[in-house]
C-alpha positions as CSV (number, residue, x, y, z in Angstrom):
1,X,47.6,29.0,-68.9
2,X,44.4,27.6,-67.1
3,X,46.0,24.0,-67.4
4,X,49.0,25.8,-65.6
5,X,46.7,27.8,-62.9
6,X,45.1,23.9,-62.7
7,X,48.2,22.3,-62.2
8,X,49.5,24.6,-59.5
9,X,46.7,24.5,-57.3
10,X,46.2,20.9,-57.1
11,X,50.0,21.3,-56.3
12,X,49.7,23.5,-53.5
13,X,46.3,21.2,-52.5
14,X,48.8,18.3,-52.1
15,X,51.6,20.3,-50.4
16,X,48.8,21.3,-47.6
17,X,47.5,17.9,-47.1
18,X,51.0,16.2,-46.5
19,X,52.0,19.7,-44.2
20,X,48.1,18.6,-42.4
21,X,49.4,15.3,-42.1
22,X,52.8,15.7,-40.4
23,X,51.4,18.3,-38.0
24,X,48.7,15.1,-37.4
25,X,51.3,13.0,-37.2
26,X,53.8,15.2,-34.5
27,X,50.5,15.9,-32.3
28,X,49.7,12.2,-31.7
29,X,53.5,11.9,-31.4
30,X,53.0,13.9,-27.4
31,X,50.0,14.0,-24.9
32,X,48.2,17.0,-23.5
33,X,45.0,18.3,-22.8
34,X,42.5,16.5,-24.5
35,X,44.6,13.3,-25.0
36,X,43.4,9.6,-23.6
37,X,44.4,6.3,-23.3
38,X,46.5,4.1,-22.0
39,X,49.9,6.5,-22.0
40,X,47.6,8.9,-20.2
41,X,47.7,6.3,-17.4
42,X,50.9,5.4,-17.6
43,X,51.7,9.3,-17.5
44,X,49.4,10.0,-14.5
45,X,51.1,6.6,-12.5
46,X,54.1,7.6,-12.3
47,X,53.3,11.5,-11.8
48,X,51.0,10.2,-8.7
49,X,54.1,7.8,-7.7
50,X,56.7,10.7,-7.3
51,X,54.4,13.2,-6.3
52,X,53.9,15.2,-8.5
53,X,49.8,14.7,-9.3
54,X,47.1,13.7,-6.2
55,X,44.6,13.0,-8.9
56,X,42.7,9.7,-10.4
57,X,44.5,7.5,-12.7
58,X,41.5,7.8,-15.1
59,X,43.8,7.8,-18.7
60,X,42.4,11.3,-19.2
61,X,44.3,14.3,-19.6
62,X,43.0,17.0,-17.9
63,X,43.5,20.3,-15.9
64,X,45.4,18.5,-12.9
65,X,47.4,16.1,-15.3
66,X,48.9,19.6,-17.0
67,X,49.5,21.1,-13.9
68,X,51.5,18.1,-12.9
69,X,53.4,17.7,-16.2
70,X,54.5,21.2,-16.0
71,X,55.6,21.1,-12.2
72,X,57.4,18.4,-13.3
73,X,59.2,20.1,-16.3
74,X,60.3,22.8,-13.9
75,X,61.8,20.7,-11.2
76,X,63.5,18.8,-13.8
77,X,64.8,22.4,-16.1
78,X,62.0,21.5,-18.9
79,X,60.1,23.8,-20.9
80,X,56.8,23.9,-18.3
81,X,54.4,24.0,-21.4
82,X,52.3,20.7,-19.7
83,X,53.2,18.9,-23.2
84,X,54.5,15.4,-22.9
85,X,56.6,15.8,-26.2
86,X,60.2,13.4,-26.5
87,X,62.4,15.3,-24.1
88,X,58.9,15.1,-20.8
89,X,58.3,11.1,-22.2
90,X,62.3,10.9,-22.0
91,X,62.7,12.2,-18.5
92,X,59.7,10.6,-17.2
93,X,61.1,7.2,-18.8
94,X,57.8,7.0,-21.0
95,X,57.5,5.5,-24.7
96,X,54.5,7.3,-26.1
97,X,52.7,4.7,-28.6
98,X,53.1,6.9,-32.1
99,X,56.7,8.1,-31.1
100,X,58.2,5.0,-30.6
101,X,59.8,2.7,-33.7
102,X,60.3,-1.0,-33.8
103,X,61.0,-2.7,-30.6
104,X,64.5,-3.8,-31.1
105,X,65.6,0.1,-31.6
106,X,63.4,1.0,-29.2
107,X,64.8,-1.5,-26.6
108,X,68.6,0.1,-27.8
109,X,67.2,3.9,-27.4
110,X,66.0,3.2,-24.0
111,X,69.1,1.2,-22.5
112,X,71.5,4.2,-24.3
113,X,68.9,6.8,-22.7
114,X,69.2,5.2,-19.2
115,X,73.1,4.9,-19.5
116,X,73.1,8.2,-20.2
117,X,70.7,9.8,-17.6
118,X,72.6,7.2,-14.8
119,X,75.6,8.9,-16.2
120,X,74.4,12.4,-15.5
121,X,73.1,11.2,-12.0
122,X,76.9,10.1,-11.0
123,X,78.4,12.9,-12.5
124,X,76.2,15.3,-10.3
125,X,76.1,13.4,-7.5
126,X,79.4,12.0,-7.3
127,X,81.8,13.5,-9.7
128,X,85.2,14.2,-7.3
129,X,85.0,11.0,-5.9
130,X,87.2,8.0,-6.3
131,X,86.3,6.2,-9.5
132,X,84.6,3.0,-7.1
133,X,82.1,5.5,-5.3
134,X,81.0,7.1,-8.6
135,X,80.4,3.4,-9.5
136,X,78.5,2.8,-6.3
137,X,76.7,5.6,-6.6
138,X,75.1,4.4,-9.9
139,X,74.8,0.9,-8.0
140,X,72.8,2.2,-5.7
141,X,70.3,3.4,-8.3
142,X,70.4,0.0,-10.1
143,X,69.5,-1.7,-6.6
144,X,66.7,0.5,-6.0
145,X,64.9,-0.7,-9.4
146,X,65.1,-3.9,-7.9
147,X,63.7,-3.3,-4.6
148,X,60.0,-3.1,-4.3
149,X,60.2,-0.1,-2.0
150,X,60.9,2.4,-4.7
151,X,60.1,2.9,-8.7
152,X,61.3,0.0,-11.3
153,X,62.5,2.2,-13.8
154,X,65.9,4.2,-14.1
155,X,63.7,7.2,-14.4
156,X,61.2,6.7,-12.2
157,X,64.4,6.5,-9.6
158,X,66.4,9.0,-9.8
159,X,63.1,11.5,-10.3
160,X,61.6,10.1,-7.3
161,X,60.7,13.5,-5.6
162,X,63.0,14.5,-3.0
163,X,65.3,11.2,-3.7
164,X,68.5,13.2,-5.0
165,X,69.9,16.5,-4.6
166,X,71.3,17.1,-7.9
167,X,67.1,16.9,-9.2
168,X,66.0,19.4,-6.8
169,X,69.1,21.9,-7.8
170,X,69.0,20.9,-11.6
171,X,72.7,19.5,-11.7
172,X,70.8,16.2,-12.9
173,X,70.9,18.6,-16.7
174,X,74.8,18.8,-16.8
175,X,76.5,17.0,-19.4
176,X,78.6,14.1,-17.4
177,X,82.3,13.9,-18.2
178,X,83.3,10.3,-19.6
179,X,84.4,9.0,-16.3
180,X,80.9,8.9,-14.9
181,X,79.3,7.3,-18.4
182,X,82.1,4.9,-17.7
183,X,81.2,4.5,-13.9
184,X,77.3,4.3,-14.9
185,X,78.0,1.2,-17.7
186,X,80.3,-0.6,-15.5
187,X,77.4,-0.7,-13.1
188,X,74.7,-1.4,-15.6
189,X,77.0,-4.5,-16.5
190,X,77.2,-6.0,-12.7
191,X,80.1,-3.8,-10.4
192,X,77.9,-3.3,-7.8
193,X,80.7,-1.9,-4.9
194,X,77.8,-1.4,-1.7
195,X,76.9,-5.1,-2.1
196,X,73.4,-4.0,-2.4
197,X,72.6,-0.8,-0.8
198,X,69.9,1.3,-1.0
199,X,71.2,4.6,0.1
200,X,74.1,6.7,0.9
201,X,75.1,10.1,2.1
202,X,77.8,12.5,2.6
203,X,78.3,12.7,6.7
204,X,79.8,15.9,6.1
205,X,76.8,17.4,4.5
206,X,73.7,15.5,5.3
207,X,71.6,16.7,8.1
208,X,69.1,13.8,7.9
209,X,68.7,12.4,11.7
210,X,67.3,8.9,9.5
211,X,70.5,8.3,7.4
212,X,73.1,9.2,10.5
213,X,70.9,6.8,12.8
214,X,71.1,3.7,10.1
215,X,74.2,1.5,10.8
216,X,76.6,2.5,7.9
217,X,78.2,-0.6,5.7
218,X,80.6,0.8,4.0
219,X,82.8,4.3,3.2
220,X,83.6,4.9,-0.8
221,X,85.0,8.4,-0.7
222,X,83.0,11.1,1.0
223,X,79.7,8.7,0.8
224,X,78.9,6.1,3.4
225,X,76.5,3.4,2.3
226,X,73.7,1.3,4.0
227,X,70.8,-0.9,3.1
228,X,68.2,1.1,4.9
C-alpha cells in the first residue's frame, strides 16, 4: 500500500508540473500587463498609428497599453479584457513570438488570415454591388498597403481608425458570403479595377465635403473612386 500511496503521488506531482507548464506555456503565448519586449513595441506601434494609444513606444506593457488594447477590442466586437491573446494579435495583424510556428505555415496562416479579413471588409463594405466594385473595393485596400500615406499591413488598413464604416459599426465581424472571398482573392492576385485608387465613397451616403471636392475617376456601382 505505501509503494501504491508513493506511486500515486509522484503521479499527481507530474500531472501538476506538465498542467504548470501549459498554463506557462499559454501565458507567454499573449501579452498584458507585466509583459516586455519587442512584441510590446510592435503592439504599442501600431495602437499609436491608429489611434488608439498616445503613449511611448517603450516595449513595456503598462496601464495605458491595456487601456488601448481594450478600446481597441471594443471597437472591433473583442472581448475588452486588455489581453493580446490569438483573436487581439489576429485583428491587430500581430505574430506574437511563442504563438507563432514555423515560418512557412506561418507565412500560409497569415496570407489565409488577410484573405479572409479583406473578405469580410468587401462583404461589409460592398456586398450588393456589381461583382467588379466588390473587387475594387478590396483593391483599394491592397493600394493603400502600398502607399506610404497609410499602414503596410492588411490589418493595420482596414483598422485604421475612422478609415471604414463597417469597423466603427462592427459589420467588419460578419461572416462574408463566397462572392466577396472570391472578390478579395481575385484582388490579392492583381485585378485591380480603380487603376490604383486610394479611396472611394458612396455619393448617395457620404457627407464628407473632402471626398465630394476630389475629382472622381471612376463609378463601380454605387462607389466612385479617386486617388486622393
Amino acid at each position: 500500500m505505501g509503494h501504491d500511496k508513493r506511486k500515486i503521488a509522484m503521479t499527481l506531482a507530474m500531472v501538476l508540473v506538465i498542467s504548470m507548464l501549459l498554463q506557462s506555456t499559454a501565458f507567454a503565448a499573449a501579452l498584458r500587463v507585466g509583459s516586455r519586449g519587442d512584441d510590446v513595441k510592435a503592439l504599442q506601434t501600431k495602437l499609436k498609428r491608429w489611434g488608439y494609444y498616445d503613449g511611448s513606444v517603450d516595449g513595456i506593457f503598462g496601464s495605458g497599453t491595456e487601456k488601448a488594447v481594450k478600446y481597441f477590442q471594443r471597437k472591433n466586437g473583442l472581448t475588452a479584457d486588455g489581453i493580446v491573446g490569438n483573436a487581439t494579435a489576429k485583428a491587430l495583424g500581430l505574430t506574437l513570438s511563442d504563438s507563432s510556428g514555423s515560418s512557412s505555415s506561418g507565412s500560409s496562416s497569415n496570407a489565409s488570415g488577410n484573405l479572409y479579413l479583406l473578405a469580410r471588409l468587401v462583404y461589409g463594405e460592398a456586398r450588393g454591388e456589381p461583382y467588379k466594385g466588390q473587387v475594387a473595393v478590396a483593391a483599394v485596400v491592397l493600394n493603400r498597403m502600398e502607399s506610404s500615406k497609410f499602414p503596410n499591413s492588411m490589418s493595420g488598413v482596414i483598422y485604421q481608425s475612422g478609415a471604414f464604416s463597417v469597423v466603427d459599426d462592427g459589420q467588419i465581424n460578419l461572416s462574408p458570403d463566397e462572392t466577396a472571398i472570391k472578390a478579395a482573392r481575385d484582388a490579392m492576385n492583381g485585378w485591380d479595377p480603380t487603376n490604383g485608387c486610394l479611396y472611394y465613397y458612396n455619393p448617395a451616403k457620404t457627407t464628407n465635403k473632402w471626398m465630394l471636392s476630389k475629382p472622381v475617376l471612376m463609378k463601380i456601382g454605387n462607389h466612385s473612386f479617386f486617388r486622393g
